[in-house]
ROZA-50668 format. One record per residue (C-alpha): residue in one letter; z negated, y, x negated; residue number from 1. Coordinates in steps of 0.5 Angstrom, whole numbers, plus 500, padded with zeros to 3 digits. Each point is the difference from the previous one (the first is absolute). Layout:
% residues N
   residu    pz    py    px   num
        A     Z     Y     X   NUM
...
% end
This chain:
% residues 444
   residu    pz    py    px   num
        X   769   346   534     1
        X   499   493   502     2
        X   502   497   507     3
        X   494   498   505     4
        X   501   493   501     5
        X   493   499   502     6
        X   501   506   507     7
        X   507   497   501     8
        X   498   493   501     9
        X   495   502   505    10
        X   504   505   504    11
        X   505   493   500    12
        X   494   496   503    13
        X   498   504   505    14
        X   507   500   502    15
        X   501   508   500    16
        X   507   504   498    17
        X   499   506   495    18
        X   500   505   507    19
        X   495   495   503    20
        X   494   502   495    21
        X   502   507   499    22
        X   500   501   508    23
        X   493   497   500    24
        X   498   504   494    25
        X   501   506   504    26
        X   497   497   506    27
        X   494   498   497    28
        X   499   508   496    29
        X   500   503   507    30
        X   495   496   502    31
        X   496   502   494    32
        X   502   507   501    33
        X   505   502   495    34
        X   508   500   500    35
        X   504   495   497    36
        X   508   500   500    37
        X   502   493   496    38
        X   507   496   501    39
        X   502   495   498    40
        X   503   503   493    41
        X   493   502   499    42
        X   497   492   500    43
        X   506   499   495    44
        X   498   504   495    45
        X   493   497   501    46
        X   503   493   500    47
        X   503   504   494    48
        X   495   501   496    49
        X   496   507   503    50
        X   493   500   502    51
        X   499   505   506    52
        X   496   505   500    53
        X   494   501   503    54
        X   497   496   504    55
        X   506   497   502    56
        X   499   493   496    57
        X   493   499   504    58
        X   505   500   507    59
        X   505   495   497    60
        X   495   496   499    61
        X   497   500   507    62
        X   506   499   503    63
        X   503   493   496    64
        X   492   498   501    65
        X   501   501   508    66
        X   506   497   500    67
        X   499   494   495    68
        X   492   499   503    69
        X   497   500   493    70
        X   497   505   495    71
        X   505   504   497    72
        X   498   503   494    73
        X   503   506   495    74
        X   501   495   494    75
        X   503   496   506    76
        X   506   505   502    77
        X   502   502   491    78
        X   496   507   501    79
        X   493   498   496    80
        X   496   506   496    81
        X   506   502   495    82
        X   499   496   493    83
        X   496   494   503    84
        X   502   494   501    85
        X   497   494   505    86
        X   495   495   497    87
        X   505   495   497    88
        X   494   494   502    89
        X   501   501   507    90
        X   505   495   503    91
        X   501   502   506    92
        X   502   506   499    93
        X   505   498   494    94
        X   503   495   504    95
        X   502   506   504    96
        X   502   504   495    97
        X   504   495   496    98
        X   504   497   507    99
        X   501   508   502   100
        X   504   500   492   101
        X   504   494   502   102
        X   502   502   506   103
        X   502   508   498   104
        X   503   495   494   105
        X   505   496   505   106
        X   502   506   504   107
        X   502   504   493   108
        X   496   506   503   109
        X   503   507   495   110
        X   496   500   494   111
        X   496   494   500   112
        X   505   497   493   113
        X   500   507   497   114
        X   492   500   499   115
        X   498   500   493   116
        X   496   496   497   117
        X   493   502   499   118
        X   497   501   494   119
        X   492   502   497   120
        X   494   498   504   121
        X   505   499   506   122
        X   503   494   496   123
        X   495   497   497   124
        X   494   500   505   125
        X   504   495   504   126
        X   500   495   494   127
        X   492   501   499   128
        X   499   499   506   129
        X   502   494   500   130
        X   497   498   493   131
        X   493   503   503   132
        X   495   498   506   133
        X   499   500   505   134
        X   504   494   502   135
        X   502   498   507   136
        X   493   495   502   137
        X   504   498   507   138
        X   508   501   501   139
        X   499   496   507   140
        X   503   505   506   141
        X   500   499   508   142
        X   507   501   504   143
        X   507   498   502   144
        X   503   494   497   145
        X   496   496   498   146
        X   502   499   493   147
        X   500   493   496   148
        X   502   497   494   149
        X   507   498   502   150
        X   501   508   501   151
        X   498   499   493   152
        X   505   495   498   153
        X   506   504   503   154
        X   497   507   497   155
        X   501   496   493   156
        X   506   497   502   157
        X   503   507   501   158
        X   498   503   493   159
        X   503   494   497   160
        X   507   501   503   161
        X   500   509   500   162
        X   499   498   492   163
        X   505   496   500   164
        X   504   504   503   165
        X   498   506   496   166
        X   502   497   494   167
        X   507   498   502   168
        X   502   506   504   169
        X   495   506   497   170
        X   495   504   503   171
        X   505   504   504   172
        X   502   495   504   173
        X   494   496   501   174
        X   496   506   502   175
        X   501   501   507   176
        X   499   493   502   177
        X   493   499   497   178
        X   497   506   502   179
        X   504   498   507   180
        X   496   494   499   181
        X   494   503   499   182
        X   500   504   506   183
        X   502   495   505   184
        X   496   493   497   185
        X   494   503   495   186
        X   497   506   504   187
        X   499   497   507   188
        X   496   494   495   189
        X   497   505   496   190
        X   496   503   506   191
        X   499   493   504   192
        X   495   496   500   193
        X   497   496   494   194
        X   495   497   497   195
        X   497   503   492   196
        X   504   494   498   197
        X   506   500   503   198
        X   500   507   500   199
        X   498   501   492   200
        X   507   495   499   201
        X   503   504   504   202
        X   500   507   497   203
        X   502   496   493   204
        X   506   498   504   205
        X   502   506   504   206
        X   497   504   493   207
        X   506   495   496   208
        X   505   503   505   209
        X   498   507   500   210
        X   501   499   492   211
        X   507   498   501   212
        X   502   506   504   213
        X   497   504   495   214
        X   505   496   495   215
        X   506   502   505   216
        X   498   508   499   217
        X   499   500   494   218
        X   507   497   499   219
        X   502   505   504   220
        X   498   506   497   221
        X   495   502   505   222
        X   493   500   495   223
        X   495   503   505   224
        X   502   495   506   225
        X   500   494   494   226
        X   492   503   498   227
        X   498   500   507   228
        X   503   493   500   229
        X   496   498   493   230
        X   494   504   503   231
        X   499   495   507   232
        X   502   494   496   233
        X   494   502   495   234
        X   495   502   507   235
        X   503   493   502   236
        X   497   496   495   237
        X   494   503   499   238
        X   498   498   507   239
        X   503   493   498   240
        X   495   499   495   241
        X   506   498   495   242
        X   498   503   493   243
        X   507   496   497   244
        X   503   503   507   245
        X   499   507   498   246
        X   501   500   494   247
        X   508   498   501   248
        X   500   506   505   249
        X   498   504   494   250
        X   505   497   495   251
        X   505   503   504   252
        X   497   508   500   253
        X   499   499   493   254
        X   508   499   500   255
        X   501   505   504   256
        X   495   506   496   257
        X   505   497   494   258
        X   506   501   504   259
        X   498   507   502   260
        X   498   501   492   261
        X   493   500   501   262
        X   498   496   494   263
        X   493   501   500   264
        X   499   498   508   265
        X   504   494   499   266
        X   495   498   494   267
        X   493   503   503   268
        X   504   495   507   269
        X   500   493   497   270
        X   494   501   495   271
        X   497   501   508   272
        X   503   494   502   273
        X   498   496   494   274
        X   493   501   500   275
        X   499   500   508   276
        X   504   494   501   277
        X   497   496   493   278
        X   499   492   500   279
        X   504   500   507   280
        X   508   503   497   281
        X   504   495   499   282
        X   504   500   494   283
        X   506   502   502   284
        X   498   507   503   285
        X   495   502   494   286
        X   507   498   495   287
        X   502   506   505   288
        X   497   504   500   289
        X   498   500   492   290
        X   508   501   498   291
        X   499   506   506   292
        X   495   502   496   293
        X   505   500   493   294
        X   505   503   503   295
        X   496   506   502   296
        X   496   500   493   297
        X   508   499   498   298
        X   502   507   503   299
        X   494   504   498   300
        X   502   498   493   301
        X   493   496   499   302
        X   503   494   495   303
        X   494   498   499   304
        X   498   499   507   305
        X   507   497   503   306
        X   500   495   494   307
        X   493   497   502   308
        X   501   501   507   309
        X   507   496   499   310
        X   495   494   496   311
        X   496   499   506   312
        X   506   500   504   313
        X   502   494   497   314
        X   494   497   499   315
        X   499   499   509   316
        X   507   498   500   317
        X   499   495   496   318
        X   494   498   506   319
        X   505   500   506   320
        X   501   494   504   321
        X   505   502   506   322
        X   497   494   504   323
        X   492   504   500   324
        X   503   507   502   325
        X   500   504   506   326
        X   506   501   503   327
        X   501   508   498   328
        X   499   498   494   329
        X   508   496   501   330
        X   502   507   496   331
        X   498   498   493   332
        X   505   495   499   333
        X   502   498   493   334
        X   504   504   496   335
        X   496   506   503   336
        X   494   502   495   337
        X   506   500   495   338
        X   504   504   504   339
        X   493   505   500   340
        X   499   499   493   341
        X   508   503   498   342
        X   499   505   504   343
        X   493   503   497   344
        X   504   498   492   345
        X   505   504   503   346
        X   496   507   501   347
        X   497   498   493   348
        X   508   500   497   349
        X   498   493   498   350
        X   507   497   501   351
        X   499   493   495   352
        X   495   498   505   353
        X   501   503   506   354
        X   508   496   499   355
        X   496   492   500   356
        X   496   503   505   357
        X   506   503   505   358
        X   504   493   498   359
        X   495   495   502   360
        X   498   503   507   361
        X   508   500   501   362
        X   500   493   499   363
        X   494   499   504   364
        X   502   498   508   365
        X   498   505   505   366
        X   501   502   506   367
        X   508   506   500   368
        X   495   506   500   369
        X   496   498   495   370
        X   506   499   496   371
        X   503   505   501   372
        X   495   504   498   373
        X   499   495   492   374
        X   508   502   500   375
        X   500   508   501   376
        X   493   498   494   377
        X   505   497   495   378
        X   506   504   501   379
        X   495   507   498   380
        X   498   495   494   381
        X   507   498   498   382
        X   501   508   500   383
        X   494   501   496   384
        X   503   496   495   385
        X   506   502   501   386
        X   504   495   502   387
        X   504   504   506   388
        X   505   494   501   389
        X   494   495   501   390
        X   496   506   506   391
        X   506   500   503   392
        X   501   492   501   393
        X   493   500   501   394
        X   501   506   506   395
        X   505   497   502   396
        X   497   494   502   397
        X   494   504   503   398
        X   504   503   506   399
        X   503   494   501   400
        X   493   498   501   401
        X   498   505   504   402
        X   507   499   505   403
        X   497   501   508   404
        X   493   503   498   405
        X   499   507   503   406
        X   493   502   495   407
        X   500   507   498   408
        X   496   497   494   409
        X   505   496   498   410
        X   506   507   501   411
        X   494   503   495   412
        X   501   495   494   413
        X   507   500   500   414
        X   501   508   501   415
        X   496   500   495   416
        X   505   495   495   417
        X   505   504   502   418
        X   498   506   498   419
        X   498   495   492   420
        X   506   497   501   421
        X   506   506   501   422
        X   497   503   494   423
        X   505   495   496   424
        X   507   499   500   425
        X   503   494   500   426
        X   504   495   505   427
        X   493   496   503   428
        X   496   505   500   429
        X   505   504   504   430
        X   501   496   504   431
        X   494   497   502   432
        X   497   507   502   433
        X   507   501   504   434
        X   497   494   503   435
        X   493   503   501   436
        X   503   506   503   437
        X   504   496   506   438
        X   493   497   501   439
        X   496   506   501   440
        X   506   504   504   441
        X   498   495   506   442
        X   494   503   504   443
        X   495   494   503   444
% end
């Protein structure tokens, strides 16, 4: 049962308590005569999740649109026909929707970061959604505050620093700032006032921020909240009318179907991403997504496919100009086509090459987290070819990378080197997963 975000964030607005509704729920039942006996824990299983039965939902809508002076409707308050979803294309009732999330996000409300990801129609419709018309003709909106670019500025300044501050601190840690930000500084801009130009800026910024959040989830283990994330983002850039835009927010659904072993997704995503972006994918973003795709060929044992999906890989990184790309393109640094090219050559058992291709990313510069990762990559190629002493130097170097991060993504990688490393019994490599061990013993 996943949390109504949607009803606690109006009942919040109207400024009522849990017993507050459930007293007026009551009240309006006997004056349409029949008997109602709520209280408040009966509103926090429906903030829960529950839907009342009866024609208890129709009150509830009712009451919030008394109170809060504007049409209410079911789709509104979370407790829509079963099995339907609100017309993503209407913006309005988006924005309502994707604010309500970052707030129950901010207040960790129970359940919300154990959802599961969605997975047939319900994860793909968002991403043909995107790629399909309608497109948004108008995003201009009335209201409060009057939203201009600098309000723009301070959004892309925002995301600037949350990812940073991911890649040096870890998702875990970066999390509660960003979806704190985007409840206090992205919400009040998303439902002010702007022009269709302002506004079309605006959701590709505040559909960047809501990305990076995504990010924090997925680095935190938390899959459904980090889908949720990654749809919003992909609604955002839709109605930005930014194709290269949307395409990066696929790129990162596409590392997550991969993640969650969903290879045929994670191939069917970045095809999507490619053919929908066309002429307007920056380099860098197609070399991506094409050794995504590698990898995910890799893992389904297509040789054929990782291998020519590999080729195309390099070839778009060739085309890169680092001062042409868009900022979330920051990512692709060098060294990180080699780094996903290793890791598909590792599922083919592919050592001679996955080696050249792990060593070159290592000696690439990145950002600490990108080098933890290359480092955790060459260590499982060392073992591969069998040079235990080397993984341990090389996994060694990896923690110490990784001093003073808190991701659970990167607590995975070296679970997963320990438990390859513990297998041999020489002096480094017990001692590097002793080391191991003493790291993961430490809770975030």
């Amino acid at each position: 049962m996943e949390p109504n975000t949607l009803l606690d964030a109006l009942i919040d607005e109207a400024g009522m308590s849990h017993a507050g509704l459930a007293a007026r729920v009551n009240k309006l039942a006997a004056q349409r005569g029949f008997k109602a006996s709520y209280d408040h824990t009966a509103v926090g299983r429906w903030v829960k999740g529950q839907r009342p039965r009866g024609n208890v939902p129709d009150l509830i809508c009712d009451i919030l649109a008394s109170r809060l002076e504007r049409p209410i409707s079911l789709d509104d308050i979370g407790m829509g026909k079963p099995g339907t979803a609100p017309a993503p294309t209407e913006l309005s009732g988006f924005v309502q929707r994707a604010t309500a999330l970052w707030r129950s996000d901010e207040q960790r409300r129970p359940g919300l970061e154990s959802t599961a990801a969605t997975t047939g129609t319900a994860a793909i419709l968002p991403v043909w959604e995107w790629e399909n018309p309608p497109d948004d003709v108008d995003v201009s909106r009335p209201g409060t505050p009057r939203v201009g670019t600098s309000d723009v500025e301070m959004l892309k300044a925002a995301r600037q620093r949350y990812e940073s501050m991911y890649r040096s601190a870890g998702g875990v840690a970066t999390r509660n700032r960003i979806v704190g930000f985007l409840t206090g500084h992205t919400a009040p801009l998303l439902r002010g006032s702007y022009t269709d130009a302002v506004g079309r800026s605006l959701y590709r910024t505040s559909g960047g921020l809501a990305a990076i959040a995504g990010i924090c989830a997925y680095d935190s283990d938390s899959q459904g909240l980090a889908q949720r994330y990654f749809h919003q983002a992909l609604r955002l850039a839709k109605a930005s009318g930014d194709r290269a835009f949307g395409a990066y927010v696929i790129a990162l659904l596409v590392n997550q179907a991969v993640f969650l072993k969903d290879y045929r997704q994670a191939v069917a995503f970045a095809e999507a991403a490619l053919r929908a972006a066309g002429d307007e994918i920056s380099p860098a973003l197609a070399t991506d997504l094409n050794a995504m795709q590698a990898k995910a060929f890799a893992r389904m044992g297509d040789i054929q496919a990782a291998h020519r999906a590999m080729d195309r890989a390099e070839k778009a990184a060739a085309r890169i100009r680092r001062e042409e790309e868009p900022p979330e393109t920051g990512y692709v640094q060098p060294g990180l086509v080699e780094a996903q090219l290793a890791e598909a050559l590792i599922s083919l058992e592919d050592w001679s090459p996955a080696g050249s291709y792990a060593q070159e990313a290592v000696q690439a510069q990145t950002h600490a987290r990108g080098r933890v990762h290359r480092l955790a990559t060459l260590t499982t190629v060392d073992l591969g070819r069998g040079d235990v002493d080397q993984a341990a130097a090389h996994a060694r170097a990896a923690l110490d990378a990784a001093a003073g991060m808190e991701s659970q993504r990167l607590r995975d990688r070296f679970v997963v080197l320990r438990g390859k490393l513990s297998r041999y019994r020489t002096g480094p490599a017990r001692g590097v997963v002793e080391q191991i061990d003493a790291t993961l013993s430490v809770p975030f």
